[in-house]
N, C-alpha and C positions, 0 to 999 in steps of 0.2 A: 354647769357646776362640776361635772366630773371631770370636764377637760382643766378647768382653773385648779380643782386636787389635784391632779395628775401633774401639772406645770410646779406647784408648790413641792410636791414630793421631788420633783428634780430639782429646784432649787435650791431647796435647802438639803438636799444631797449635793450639790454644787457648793455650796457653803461650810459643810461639814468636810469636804476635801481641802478646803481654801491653807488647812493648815499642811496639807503636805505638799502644797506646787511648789515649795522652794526647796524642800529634799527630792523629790523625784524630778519636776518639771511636770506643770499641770498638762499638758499634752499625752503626755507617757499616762498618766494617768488614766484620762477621757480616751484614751486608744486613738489620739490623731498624731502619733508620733509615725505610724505607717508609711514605709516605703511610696515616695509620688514622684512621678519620672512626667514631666513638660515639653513639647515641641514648640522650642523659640521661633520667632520672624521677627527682627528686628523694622523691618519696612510695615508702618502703619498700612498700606495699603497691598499690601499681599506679599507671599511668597510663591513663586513656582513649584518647587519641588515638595511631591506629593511623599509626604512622609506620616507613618500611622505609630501611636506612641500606646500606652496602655497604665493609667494609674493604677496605685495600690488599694486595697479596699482598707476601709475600718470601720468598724461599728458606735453610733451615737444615738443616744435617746432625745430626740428635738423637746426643747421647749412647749412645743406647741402642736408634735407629732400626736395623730389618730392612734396609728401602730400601737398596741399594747408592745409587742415584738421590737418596738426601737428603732424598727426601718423604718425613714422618712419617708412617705406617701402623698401621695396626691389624685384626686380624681379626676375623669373629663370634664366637674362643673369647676373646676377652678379659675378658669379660664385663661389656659396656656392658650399661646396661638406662636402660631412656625415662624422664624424672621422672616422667612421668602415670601409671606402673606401670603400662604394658604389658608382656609377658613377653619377655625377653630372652633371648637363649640359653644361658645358665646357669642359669633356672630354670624350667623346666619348658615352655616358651613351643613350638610347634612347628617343627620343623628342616627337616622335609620339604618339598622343593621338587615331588615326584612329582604328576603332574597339571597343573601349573603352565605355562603358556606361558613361551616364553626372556622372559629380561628382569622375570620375577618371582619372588614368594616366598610359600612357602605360612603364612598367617597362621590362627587360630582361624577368623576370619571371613570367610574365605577368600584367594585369588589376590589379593597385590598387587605394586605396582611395585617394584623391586631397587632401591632409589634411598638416601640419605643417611639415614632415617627406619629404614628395614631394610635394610641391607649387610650380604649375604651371607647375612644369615636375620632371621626376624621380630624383630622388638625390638632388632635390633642398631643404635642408634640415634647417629651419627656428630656430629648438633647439639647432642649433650647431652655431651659433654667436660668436664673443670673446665676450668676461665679460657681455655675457645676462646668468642672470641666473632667470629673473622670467616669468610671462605669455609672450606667443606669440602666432601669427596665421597668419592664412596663408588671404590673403587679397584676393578682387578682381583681374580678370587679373595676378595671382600666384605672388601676390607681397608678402613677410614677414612684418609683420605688431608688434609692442611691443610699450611697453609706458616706460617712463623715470622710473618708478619704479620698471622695468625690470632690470637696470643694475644693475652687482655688485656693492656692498660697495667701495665707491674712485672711480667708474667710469661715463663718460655718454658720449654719441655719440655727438661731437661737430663735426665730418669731414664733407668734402663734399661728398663724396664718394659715399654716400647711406647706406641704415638700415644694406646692407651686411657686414659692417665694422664694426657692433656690438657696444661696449660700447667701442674705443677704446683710450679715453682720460682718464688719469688720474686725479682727478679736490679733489686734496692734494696738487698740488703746489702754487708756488706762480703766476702762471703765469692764472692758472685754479684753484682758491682757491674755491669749493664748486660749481663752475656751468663753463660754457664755457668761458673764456674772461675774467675772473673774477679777474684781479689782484692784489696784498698786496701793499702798498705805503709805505711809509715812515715810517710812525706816526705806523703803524702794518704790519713789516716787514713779518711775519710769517704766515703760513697757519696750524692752527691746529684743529680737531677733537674733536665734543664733542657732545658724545652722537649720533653717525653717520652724523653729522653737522658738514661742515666743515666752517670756518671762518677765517678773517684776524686780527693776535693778535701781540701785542707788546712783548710777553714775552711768552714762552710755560708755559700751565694751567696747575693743578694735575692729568688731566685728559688723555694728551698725554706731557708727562714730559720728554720726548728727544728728543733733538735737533736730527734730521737728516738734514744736509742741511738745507735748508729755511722753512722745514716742519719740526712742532712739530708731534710726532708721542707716542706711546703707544708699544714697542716693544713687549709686552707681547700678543697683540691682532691685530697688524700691518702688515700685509700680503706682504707688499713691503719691511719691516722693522722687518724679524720674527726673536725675540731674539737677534738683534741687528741691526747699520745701515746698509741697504743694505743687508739684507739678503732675497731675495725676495725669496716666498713660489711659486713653480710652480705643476702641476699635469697634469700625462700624461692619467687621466680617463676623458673618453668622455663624455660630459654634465655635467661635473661636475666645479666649482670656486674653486682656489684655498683658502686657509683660514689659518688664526693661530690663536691660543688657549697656554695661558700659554706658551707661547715663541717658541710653536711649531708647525709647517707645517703640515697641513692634509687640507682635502679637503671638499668641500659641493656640493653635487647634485643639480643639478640646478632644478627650481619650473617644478613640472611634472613629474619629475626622483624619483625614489626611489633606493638605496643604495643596491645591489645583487653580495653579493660576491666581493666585488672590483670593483665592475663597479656601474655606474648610468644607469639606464634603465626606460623607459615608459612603464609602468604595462598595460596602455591602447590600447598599439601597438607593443609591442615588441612579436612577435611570442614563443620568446626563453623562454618567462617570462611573459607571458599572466594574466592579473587579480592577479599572487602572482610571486613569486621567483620561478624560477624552472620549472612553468608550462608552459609543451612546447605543441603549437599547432600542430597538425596534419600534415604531409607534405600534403603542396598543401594548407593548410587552411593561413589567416591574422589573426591578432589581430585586432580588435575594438572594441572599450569600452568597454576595460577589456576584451573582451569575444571573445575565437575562432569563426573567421567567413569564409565562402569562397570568393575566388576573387568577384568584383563585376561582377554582370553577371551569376557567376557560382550557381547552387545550394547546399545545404548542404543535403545530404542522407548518411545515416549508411556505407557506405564502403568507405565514402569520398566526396571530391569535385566532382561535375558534370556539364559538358555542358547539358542544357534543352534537352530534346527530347523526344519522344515517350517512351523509355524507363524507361525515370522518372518523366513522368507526363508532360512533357511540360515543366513544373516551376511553374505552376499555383497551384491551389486551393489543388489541390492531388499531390503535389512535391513530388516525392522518390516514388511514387507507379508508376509504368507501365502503362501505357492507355493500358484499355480493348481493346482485339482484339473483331472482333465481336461474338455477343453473339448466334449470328445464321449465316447460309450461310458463304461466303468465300470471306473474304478482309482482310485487316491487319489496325494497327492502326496508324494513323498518326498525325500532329500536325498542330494545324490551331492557329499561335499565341502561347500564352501559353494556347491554350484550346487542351483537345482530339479530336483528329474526328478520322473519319472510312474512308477510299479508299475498296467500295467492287466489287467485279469480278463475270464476268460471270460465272455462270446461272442465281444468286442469285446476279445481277447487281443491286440492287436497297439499298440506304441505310432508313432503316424503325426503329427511334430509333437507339438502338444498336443496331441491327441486320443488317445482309445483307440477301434479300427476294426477292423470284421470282415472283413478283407484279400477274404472272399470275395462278400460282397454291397458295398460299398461303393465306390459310383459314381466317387468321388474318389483313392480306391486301391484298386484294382480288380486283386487279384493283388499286388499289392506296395505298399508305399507310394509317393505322388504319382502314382501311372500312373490320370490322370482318364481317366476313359472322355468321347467329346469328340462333338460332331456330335448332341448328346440321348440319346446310348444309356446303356443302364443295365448296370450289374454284377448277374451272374446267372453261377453257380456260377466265379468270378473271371475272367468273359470278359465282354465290353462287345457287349451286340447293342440293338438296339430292341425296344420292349417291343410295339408290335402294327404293320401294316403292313410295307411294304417302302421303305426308303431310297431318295424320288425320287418317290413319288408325292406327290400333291397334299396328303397327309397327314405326312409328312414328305419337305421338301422340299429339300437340301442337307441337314439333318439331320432325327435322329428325332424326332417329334415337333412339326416344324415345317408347320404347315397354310398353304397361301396362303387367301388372302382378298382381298376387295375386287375379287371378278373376277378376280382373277388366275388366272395354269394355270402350274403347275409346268414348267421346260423347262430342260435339260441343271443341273439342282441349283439354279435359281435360280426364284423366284416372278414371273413378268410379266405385261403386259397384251399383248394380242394387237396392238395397235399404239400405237406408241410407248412410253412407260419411265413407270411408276408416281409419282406425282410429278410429271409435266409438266403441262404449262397445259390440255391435253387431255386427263389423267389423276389429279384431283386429286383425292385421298381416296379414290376410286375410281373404277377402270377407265373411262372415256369421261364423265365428270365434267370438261366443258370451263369455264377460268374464262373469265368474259365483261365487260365493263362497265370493260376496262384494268386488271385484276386479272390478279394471277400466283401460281402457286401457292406457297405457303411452308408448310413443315410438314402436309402435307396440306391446307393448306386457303386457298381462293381469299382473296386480299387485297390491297390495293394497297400500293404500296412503304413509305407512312409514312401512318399513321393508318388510320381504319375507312372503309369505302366507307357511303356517307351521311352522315357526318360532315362538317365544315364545310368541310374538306380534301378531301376528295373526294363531291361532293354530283352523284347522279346516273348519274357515272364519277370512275374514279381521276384525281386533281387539277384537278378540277372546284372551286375555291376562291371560297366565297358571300365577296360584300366586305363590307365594314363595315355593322353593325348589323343584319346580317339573318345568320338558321341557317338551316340542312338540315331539309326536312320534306317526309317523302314520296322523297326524290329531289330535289326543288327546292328553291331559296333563297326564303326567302320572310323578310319584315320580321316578326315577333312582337315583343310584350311582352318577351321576355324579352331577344330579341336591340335591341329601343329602345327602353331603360327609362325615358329620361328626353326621347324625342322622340316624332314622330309619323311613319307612314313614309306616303310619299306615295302609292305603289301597294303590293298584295299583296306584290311582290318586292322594294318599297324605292325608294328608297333610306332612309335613316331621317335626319328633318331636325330641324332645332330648331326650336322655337317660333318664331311671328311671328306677326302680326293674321292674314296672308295661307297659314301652317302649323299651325296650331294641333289641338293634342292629347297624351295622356297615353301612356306604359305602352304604345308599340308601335300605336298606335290610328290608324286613318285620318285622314289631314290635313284640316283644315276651314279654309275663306274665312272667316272673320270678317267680312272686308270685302262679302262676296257674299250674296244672297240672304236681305238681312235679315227676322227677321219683324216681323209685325203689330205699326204703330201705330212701328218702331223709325228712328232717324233712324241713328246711329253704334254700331259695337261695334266690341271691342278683344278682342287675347288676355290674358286673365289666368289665369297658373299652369295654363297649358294649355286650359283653357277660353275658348270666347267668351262675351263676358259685353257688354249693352247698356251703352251710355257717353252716350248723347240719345236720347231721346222725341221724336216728331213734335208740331208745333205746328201747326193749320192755321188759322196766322191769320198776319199780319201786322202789329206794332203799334209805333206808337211810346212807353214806359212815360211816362207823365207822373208829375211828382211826387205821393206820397203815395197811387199808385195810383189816380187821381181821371182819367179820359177818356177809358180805355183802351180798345182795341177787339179784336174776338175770338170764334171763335167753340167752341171747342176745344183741355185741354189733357189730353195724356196722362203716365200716369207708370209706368215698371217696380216695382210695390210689392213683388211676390213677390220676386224677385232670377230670377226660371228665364228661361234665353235663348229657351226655346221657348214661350214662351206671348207674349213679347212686352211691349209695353207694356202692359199689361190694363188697367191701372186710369183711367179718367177722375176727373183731379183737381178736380173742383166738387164733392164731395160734403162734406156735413157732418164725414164720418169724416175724409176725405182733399180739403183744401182748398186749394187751389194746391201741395199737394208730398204724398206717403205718410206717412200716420199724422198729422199736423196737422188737429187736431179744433178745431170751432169751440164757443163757449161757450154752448150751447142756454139754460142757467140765466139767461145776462144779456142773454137775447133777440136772442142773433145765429145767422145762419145763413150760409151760402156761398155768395155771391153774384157774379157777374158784373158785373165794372165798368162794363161799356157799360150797363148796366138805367139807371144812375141819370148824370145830367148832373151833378153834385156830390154825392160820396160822402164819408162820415167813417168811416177805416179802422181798426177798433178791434184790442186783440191776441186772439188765436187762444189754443188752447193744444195742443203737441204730444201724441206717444200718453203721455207718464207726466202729464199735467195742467196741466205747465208753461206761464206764457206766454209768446209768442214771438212777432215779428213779422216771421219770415222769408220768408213768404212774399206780404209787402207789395207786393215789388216784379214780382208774378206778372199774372196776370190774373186771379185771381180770389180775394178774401178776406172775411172776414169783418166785416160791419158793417151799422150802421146806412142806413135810409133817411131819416138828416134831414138830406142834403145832405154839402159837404165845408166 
């Protein structure tokens, strides 16, 4: 009876408005004039392209709605059941929510979310409506809950029925012209369309320009009317409106669905098509918001869904890790909640921290937990004594255990040297262990402030610094190879100089005169690349060269043939081999030999030939060459 009041009170509120749908447009009215935005598919049997749309809301008072509040409702006995044939609560599908965390519902497959897909029990599935194709949700008490901007284009829920009956009036006729009740009279016999507004008209507009029956319609975009009258557009894809487009049948995803492969799916909950197309959750895991999750209850860890336990942490703070077993002694680890704890076993009955501990030997809780036993002593029947000795002798010295060393003697608990403090410059490493040399003790052990004592920093004593190109050896600086790699040092200790005629030497090597103490037979030397090397030969003659080597006078000429500074000039150049210069041979075959220019008063100075056979006449203008005695 109160529901048939309740329906009368809107009717005849519906009735009382009848006189202003031709000034306003009864839509505008009833609040279905609302912003509604549709994803087309012209292909009956699917589109590809995964596209997610979102209708406008608006608010209506159903016919036959529960809601005191207006929002259309439905309960789990209504008996929604999912296209995909899952079980719904009218057939057999599971009811029981027992076991189940708040906020869910017990399915075959187990624990899932109480959401739009299941309100109020498994299967009770709130997106699969007739002609809802915009927001819905799942209400209090698992009712289905939508607003009038929910229904498809041509439709709205005027039944009694309840919200389970979706949008199932068409409100194109004349009987339901634009809202529930709404009928065409006389004066505008017709119910036509305009601009998703439907209205009572005299004559079909430009807008829906055929007659079908009592309704003008638009057969190019007319979904009851596709491509002509009575051609209604149906579709066998779940969640999805049927639609027409340019006089042809395809379909639109209802708001919340997106278009995958032929089907409408919810990216948000669809396990198969998680957050995109395609992306299929883990077995054992749900979709929510977008994102793989586990049942509720269960936890998410690397090898999959998990019931909480010891094994993965409880669920708590450390999920997917194991609870430490104990860290000492013998128990295992158990769950208290979602926290770890410990069960520990005899000997080592007691739990201390992580550990399990035998409160009566163990040093660190010694009688009770944390009471360390401290000073070295040990737990022994749960009192803290030293295990041999007496506290204060040299063998424990402030505590058990504690031996002095290094000289030291025990004296009021502390370990020292008989004079002065362990550690001083007079006590270093050990007892009368004086540092010497400008060394100070550090760490036990004598050193000077920055770097090693005989190092080039402190060479002899602490900051004793050898100069440039000379190291530490022995205690002293001294020039080496290593330290004057590319000079010579003048003394043992350096300095280390560069080359010159008057310093000359390699690789750290004592400096050499070039210019001093030439040898044998040498007139000039020079340094080269560290070396002295001869640069003139002694002549002991005096001559003036006359042309063509013809008068010359002389009595000796030397030459450096070998190239070694220590031997000198060696070689005396008159010889046949080596005649006025090294390696310039005279021509034995054409009867010359090497001769001295003064022998003859007119000379004819024939060519020579160097050491590869060559002839040459460089040594013409010498004192001594090759030739003939038939005059010049």
């Amino acid at each position: 009876m109160a529901r048939g009041l309740a329906n009368n009170v809107v009717r005849g509120w519906l009735l009382g408005a009848t006189a202003l749908l031709f000034l306003g447009g009864c839509n505008a009215i009833l609040g279905l004039d609302q912003p509604y935005s549709e994803q087309d598919c012209l292909s009956p049997d699917g589109c590809a392209d995964a596209t997610s749309f979102e209708a406008g809301e608006a608010t209506v008072t159903p016919e036959g709605g529960d809601a005191a509040d207006g929002t259309v409702e439905t309960g789990p006995g209504d008996g929604a059941t999912k296209p995909d044939g899952d079980a719904g609560p009218g057939d057999g599908g599971p009811h029981s929510e027992a076991g189940c965390p708040t906020g869910s519902v017990a399915c075959a497959s187990g624990c899932v979310p109480n959401d739009t897909h299941n309100c109020g029990a498994c299967g009770h599935d709130c997106t699969s409506l007739p002609n809802v194709n915009g927001q819905v949700a799942c209400g209090t008490g698992g009712a289905c809950e939508f607003d009038a901007g929910a229904c498809a284009s041509g439709y709205a829920h005027c039944g009694d029925g309840g919200p389970d009956q979706g949008c199932e009036t068409q409100i194109d006729t004349t009987s339901n012209c634009g809202a529930c009740g709404v009928a065409c009279g006389a004066s505008a016999p017709k119910c036509a369309s305009a601009g998703g507004v439907y209205s009572c008209v005299s004559g079909c507009p430009s807008t829906a320009p055929t007659p079908c029956g009592s309704t003008c319609v638009d057969t190019s975009t007319d979904k009851n009317n596709c491509g002509g009258c009575g051609t209604a557009c149906t579709t066998s894809v779940a969640h999805a409106t049927p639609s027409c487009a340019s006089s042809k049948c395809g379909y639109a995803c209802n708001t919340g669905y997106s278009a995958c492969g032929g089907t409408c799916v919810d990216l948000t909950s669809d396990p198969a098509n998680c957050g995109a197309c395609g992306t299929a959750c883990p077995s054992g895991m749900l979709c929510s918001g977008s994102h793989c999750a586990c049942p509720p209850g269960d936890i998410s860890c690397p090898g999959g869904c998990a019931v909480p336990g010891p094994q993965n942490g409880c669920g708590g703070s450390t999920a997917c890790t194991a609870c430490p077993g104990p860290q000492t002694g013998i128990g295992q680890a158990t769950c208290s909640g979602t926290s770890c704890s410990l069960s520990c076993s005899a000997p080592t009955g007691s739990q201390c921290g992580g550990g399990c501990v035998d409160t009566t030997s163990d040093s660190q809780n010694c009688g009770s937990c944390f009471a360390a036993c401290i000073d070295g002593e040990k737990c022994s029947g749960s009192v803290c004594k030293c295990s041999s000795g007496n506290l204060g002798d040299n063998g424990n010295c402030g505590t058990c255990g504690n031996v002095c060393s290094h000289g030291e003697q025990c004296t009021n608990g502390a370990c020292a040297c008989q004079g002065g403090t362990f550690g001083d410059d007079n006590n270093c490493g050990t007892c009368g262990n004086v540092c010497t040399h400008g060394e100070h003790c550090a760490g036990g052990t004598c050193a000077c402030a920055s770097g090693t004592l005989d190092d080039n920093a402190n060479c002899g004593t602490c900051g004793n610094a050898c100069g440039s190109g000379t190291t530490c050896v022995n205690g002293s600086c001294q020039c080496t190879a290593q330290s004057c790699a590319t000079g010579c040092c003048a003394t043992s200790t350096g300095p280390c100089v560069a080359n010159s005629d008057t310093t000359c030497g390699t690789a750290g090597g004592a400096c050499n005169d070039c210019t001093r103490n030439l040898p044998t037979n040498a007139f000039a030397a020079a340094c080269v690349n560290g070396a002295c090397k001869i640069t003139k030969c002694d002549i002991y003659m005096v001559y003036t060269a006359p042309p063509h080597g013809c008068g010359a006078t002389g009595t000796a000429y030397y030459a450096d043939c070998d190239g070694l500074y220590s031997t000198g000039c060696e070689a005396v150049a008159q010889t046949n081999q080596s005649c006025g210069g090294c390696n310039f041979q005279c021509d034995a075959d054409a009867g010359l030999s090497c001769t001295n220019l003064t022998s003859f008063t007119r000379t004819q100075v024939a060519p020579c030939e160097d050491s590869s056979g060559n002839p040459t006449n460089a040594q013409c203008t010498g004192d001594f060459a090759c030739g003939h005695s038939n005059g010049c």
